[in-house]
C-alpha positions in Angstrom: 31.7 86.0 72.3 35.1 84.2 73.6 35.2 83.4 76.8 37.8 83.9 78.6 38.5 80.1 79.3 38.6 79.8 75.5 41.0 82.8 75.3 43.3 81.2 77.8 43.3 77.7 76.0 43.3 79.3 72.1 46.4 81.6 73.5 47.7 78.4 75.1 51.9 79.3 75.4 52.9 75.7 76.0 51.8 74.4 72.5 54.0 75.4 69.5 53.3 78.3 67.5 50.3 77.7 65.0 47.7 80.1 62.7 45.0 79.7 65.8 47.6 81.9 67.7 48.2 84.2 64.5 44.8 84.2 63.9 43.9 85.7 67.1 46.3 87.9 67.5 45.8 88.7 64.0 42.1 90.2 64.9 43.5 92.1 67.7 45.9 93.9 64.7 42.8 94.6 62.8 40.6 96.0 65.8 43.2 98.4 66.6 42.1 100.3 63.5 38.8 101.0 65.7 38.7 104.5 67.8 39.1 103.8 71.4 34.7 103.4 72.0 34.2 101.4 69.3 37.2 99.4 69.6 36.9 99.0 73.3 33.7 96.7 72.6 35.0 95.5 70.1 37.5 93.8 71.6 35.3 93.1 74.5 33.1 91.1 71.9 34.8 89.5 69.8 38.2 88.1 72.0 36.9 89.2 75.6 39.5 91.3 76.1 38.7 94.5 78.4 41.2 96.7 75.8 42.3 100.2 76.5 43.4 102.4 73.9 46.9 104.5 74.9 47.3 107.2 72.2 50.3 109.7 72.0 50.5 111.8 68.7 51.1 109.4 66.3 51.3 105.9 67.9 48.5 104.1 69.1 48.3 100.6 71.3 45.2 99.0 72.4 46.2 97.1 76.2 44.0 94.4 76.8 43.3 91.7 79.2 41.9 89.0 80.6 42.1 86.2 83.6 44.7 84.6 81.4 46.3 86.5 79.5 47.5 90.7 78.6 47.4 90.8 75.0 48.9 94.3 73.4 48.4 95.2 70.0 49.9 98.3 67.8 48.6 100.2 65.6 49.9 100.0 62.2 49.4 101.6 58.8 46.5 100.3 57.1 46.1 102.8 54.1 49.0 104.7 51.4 46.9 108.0 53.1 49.4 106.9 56.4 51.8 105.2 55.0 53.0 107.9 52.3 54.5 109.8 55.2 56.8 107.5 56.0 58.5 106.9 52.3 61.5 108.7 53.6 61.6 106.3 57.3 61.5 103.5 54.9 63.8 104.0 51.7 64.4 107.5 50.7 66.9 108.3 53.8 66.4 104.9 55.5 70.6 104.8 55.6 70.7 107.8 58.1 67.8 107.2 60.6 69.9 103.7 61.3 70.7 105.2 64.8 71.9 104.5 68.7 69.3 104.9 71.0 70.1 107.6 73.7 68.5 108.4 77.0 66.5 106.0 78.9 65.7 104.2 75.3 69.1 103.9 74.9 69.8 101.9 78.8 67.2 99.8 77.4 68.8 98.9 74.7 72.2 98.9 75.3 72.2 95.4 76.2 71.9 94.7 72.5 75.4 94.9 72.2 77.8 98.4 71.1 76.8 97.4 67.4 73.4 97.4 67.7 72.0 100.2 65.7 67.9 100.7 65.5 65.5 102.5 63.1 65.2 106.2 64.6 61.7 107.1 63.6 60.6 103.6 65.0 62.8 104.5 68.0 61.2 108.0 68.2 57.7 106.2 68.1 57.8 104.0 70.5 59.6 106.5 73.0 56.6 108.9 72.7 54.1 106.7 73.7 56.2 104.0 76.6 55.6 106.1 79.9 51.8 105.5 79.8 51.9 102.6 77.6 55.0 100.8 80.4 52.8 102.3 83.4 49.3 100.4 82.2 51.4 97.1 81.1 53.1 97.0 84.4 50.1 97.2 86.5 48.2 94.6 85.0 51.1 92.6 85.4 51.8 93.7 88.5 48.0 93.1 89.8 48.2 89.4 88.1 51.3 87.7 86.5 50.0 86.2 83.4 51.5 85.7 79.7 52.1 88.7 77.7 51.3 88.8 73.8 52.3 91.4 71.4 51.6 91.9 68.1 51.2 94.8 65.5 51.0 95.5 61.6 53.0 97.2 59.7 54.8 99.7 61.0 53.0 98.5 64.5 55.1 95.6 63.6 58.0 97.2 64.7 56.8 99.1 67.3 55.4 95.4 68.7 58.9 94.2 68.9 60.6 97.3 70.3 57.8 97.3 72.7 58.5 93.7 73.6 62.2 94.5 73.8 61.9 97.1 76.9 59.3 95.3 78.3 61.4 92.2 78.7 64.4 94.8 80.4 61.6 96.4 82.5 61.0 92.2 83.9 57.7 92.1 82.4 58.3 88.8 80.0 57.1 87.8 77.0 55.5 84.9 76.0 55.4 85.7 72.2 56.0 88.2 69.3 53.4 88.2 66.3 53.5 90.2 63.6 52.2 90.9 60.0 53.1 93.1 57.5 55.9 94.4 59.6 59.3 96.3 57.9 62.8 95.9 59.7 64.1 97.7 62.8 67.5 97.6 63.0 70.7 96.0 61.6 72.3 92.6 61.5 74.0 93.2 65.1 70.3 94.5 66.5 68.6 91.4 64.5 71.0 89.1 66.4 70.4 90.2 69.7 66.6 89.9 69.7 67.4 86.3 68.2 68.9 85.9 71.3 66.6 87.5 73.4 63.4 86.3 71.8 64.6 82.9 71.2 61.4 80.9 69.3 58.9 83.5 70.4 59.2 86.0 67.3 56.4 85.3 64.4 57.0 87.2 61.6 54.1 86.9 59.1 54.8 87.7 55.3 52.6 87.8 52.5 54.9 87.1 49.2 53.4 90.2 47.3 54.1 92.6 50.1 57.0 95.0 49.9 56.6 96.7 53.1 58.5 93.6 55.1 61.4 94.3 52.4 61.8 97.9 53.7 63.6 99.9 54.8 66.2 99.4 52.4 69.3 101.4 51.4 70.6 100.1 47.9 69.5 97.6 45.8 72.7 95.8 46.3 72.9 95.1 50.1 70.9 96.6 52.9 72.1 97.5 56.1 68.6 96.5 57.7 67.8 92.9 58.8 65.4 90.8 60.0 65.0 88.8 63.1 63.5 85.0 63.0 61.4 83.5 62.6 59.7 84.8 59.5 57.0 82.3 58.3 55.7 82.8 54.7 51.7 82.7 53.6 50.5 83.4 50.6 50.3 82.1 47.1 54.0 80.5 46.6 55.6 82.2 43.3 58.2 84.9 42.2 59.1 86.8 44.7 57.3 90.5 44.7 61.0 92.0 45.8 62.7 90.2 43.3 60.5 91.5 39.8 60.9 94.8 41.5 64.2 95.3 42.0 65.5 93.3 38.6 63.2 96.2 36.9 65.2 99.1 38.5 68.6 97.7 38.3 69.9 99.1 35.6 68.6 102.9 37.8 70.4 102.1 40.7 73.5 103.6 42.2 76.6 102.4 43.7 76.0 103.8 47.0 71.9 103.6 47.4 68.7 104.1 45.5 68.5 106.9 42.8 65.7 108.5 42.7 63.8 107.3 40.0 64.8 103.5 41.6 63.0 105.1 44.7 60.2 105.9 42.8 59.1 102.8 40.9 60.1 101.1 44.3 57.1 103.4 46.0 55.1 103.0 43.1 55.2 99.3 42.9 54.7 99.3 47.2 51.3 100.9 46.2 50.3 98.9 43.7 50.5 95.9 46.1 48.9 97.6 48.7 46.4 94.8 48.9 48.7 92.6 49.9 50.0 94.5 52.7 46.5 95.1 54.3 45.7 93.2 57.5 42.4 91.9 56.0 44.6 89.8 53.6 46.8 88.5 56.4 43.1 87.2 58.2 42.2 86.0 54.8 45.6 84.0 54.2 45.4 83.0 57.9 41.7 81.3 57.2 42.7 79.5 54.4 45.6 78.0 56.7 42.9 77.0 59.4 39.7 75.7 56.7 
């Protein structure tokens, strides 16, 4: 078991980034796979985090703490059986969910500047789940003010950072973003302002055969989407997955976006590379950093 004086010195914010930090916060991705029993001890076990599980229809966080430190982590998609539901959020009509938050998501976010535009379905996500999710974050804070983690997989990637976004307008700060695996949120204007916001607290972890950090994408060409920093690369160093993919659909491709059959090898070739998408690979990749 980790103590929690181990916790707090492991997830020690004053020292730079580094794969002990990933590492553990890479774990926390993976236990929130676990249903909320099993999970709960889980995390109890193996990082000494007492972790509650917040679950509204789709989206699932685990909320954990300790003396030290509130670590959250989202769930992602860990299996095509999920993530197949998503094909049109992530390239077949990824051009039109590019979207200006409205209600109280959208006062969150306005201060990301008028040309910020963010992923709806991401958007839709996170909305869903924030009243419960904001109301147990806040009171942990609230009851002890200690540095806030976040971190997610895949598309709990995204949710991580949008999460972290409202959190930080809600005065809850963060002390740093991790994630793994994760696909864009929003465009070049909505990249720049968490740049700005998150100044050297985002980790973005990539594995170079993964495809789902390249989505979503609109054409072949350009893509409205874009990343934030810092993205930090691991993995066996070679041609780029992206690249072999998309020089094989070229000559399929449209002017204006994907064609179908582009769309389809693209989904087909995300498939085929599921295994480097999986967060078991990320911990793998990670203990090779630390051995």
């Amino acid at each position: 078991m980790t103590s929690n004086t181990e916790i707090k010195s492991l997830l020690d914010a004053s020292v730079p980034h580094g794969p002990i930090h990933a590492a553990i916060l890479g774990r926390a991705c993976e236990l929130a796979y676990l249903p909320a029993g099993e999970g709960r001890e889980a995390f109890r076990r193996e990082l000494n985090l007492d972790a509650e599980l917040i679950s509204v229809s789709n989206t699932q966080v685990y909320v954990g703490e300790t003396d030290g430190a509130i670590v959250i982590a989202f769930r992602g998609s860990e299996s095509f059986m999920n993530l197949d539901g998503f094909k049109d959020w992530l390239l077949t009509n990824a051009r039109n969910f590019l979207i200006v938050p409205e209600g109280r998501a959208g006062t969150d976010f306005a201060a990301a500047g008028v040309g910020a535009r963010f992923h709806s379905g991401f958007m839709g996500a996170i909305q869903d789940i924030w009243e419960p999710f904001f109301d147990r974050v806040d009171s942990l804070y609230s009851a002890s003010e200690r540095p806030v983690w976040i971190t997610g997989h895949s598309l709990g990637g995204a949710l991580a950072l949008l999460a972290g976004w409202r959190l930080e307008r809600h005065f809850i700060p963060i002390t740093r973003l991790c994630t793994f695996g994760a696909p864009m949120i929003g465009n070049d204007a909505a990249a720049a302002a968490f740049n700005r916001t998150f100044s050297g607290k985002i980790f973005r972890y990539v594995d170079g055969g993964d495809l789902v950090p390249r989505l979503p994408t609109v054409s072949l060409f350009s893509n409205t989407y874009q990343h934030c920093d810092r993205e930090i690369a691991i993995g066996e160093i070679g041609e780029n997955a992206e690249s072999r993919v998309l020089a094989q659909v070229d000559a399929e491709s449209e002017d204006e976006g994907i064609s179908s059959s582009a769309s389809a090898t693209l989904w087909s070739e995300l498939r085929n590379g599921m295994p480097s998408h999986l967060m078991g690979n990320y911990l793998n990749r990670l203990r090779n950093l630390l051995s």
